[in-house]
C-alpha positions in Angstrom: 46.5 54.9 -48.9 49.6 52.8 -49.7 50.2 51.9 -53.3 49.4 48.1 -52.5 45.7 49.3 -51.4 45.5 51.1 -54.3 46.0 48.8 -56.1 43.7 46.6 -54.4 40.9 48.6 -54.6 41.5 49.3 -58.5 41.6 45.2 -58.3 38.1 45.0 -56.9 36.6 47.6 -58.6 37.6 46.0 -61.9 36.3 42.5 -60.9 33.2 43.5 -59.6 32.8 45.6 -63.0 33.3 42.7 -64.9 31.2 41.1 -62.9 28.2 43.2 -63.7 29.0 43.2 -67.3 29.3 39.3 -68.0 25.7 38.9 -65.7 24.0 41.4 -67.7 25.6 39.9 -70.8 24.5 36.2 -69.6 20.9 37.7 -68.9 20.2 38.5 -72.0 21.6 35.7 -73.4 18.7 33.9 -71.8 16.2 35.6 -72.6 17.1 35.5 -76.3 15.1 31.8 -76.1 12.4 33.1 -74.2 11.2 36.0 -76.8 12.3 33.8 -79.3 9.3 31.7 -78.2 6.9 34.6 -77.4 7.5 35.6 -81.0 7.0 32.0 -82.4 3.6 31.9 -80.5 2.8 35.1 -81.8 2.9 33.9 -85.4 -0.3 33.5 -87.7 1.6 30.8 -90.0 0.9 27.5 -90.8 4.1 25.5 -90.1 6.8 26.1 -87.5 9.8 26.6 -89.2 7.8 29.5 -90.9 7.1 30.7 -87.8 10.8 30.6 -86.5 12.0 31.9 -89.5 9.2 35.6 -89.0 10.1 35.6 -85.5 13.9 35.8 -86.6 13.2 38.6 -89.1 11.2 40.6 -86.4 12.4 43.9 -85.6 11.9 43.0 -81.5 14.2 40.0 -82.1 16.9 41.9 -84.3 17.2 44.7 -81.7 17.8 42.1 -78.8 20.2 40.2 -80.5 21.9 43.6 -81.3 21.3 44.3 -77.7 23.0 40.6 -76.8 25.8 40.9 -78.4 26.6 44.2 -77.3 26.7 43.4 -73.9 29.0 40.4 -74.8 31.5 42.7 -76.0 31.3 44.6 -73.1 31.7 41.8 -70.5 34.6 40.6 -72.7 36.4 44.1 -72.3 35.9 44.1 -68.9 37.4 40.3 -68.5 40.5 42.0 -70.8 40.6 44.7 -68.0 40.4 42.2 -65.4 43.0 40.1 -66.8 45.5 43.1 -67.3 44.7 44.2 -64.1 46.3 40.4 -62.9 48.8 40.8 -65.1 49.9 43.9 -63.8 50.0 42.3 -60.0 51.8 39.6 -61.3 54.3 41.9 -62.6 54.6 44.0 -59.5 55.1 40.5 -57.1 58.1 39.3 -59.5 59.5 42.4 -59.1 59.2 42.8 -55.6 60.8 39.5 -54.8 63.7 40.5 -57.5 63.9 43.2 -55.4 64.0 40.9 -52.1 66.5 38.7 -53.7 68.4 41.4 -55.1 68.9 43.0 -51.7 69.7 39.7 -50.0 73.0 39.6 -52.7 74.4 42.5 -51.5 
C-alpha cells in the first residue's frame, strides 16, 4: 500500500474511533438526567430539593457520573488523536508542494 493510503486508512481509523468515543460519551451524558429522575422518584422524602439532594449522594448516581466523565476524557483523547492526525497531513501537503515548488526552481 502506498504511504498516502496508509495514511488514509490511519486517518479513518482515527475518526471513526473518535467517533465512537464522543457517542458513547454523549450517551451517557443523557442519561445522567434520566436516572437523575428515576432516583428522585425513588425518594421517600418530603420536599424535592431533599430528594435531589439523596439522589445526588446515591452510590448508582456517583458511579455514573464517574462513568460520564470517563468517557469524556476518552472522547477528548481521541478528538486530540484526530486533530494530530490532521495536523500531521497538513504537514505532509506543505511539504509536498515545497517539494513541487522546490523542484520547479531548479
Amino acid at each position: 500500500m502506498p504511504d498516502i493510503e496508509v495514511a488514509l486508512k490511519n486517518a479513518s481509523d482515527t475518526a471513526h474511533e473518535y467517533a465512537r468515543l464522543d457517542g458513547e460519551a454523549r450517551r451517557l451524558e443523557k442519561m445522567e438526567k434520566i436516572l437523575f429522575s428515576e432516583l428522585v422518584n425513588q425518594c421517600d422524602e418530603s420536599s424535592v430539593a431533599k430528594c435531589e439532594h439523596w439522589a445526588r449522594g446515591h452510590v448508582t448516581y456517583k458511579d455514573h457520573v464517574s462513568k460520564m466523565v470517563d468517557a469524556r476524557t476518552k472522547a477528548n483523547l481521541g478528538k486530540a488523536d484526530w486533530d494530530v492526525t490532521q495536523m500531521k497531513f497538513e504537514a505532509w501537503r506543505t511539504q509536498q508542494a515545497t517539494t513541487r515548488a522546490e523542484m520547479n526552481l531548479r
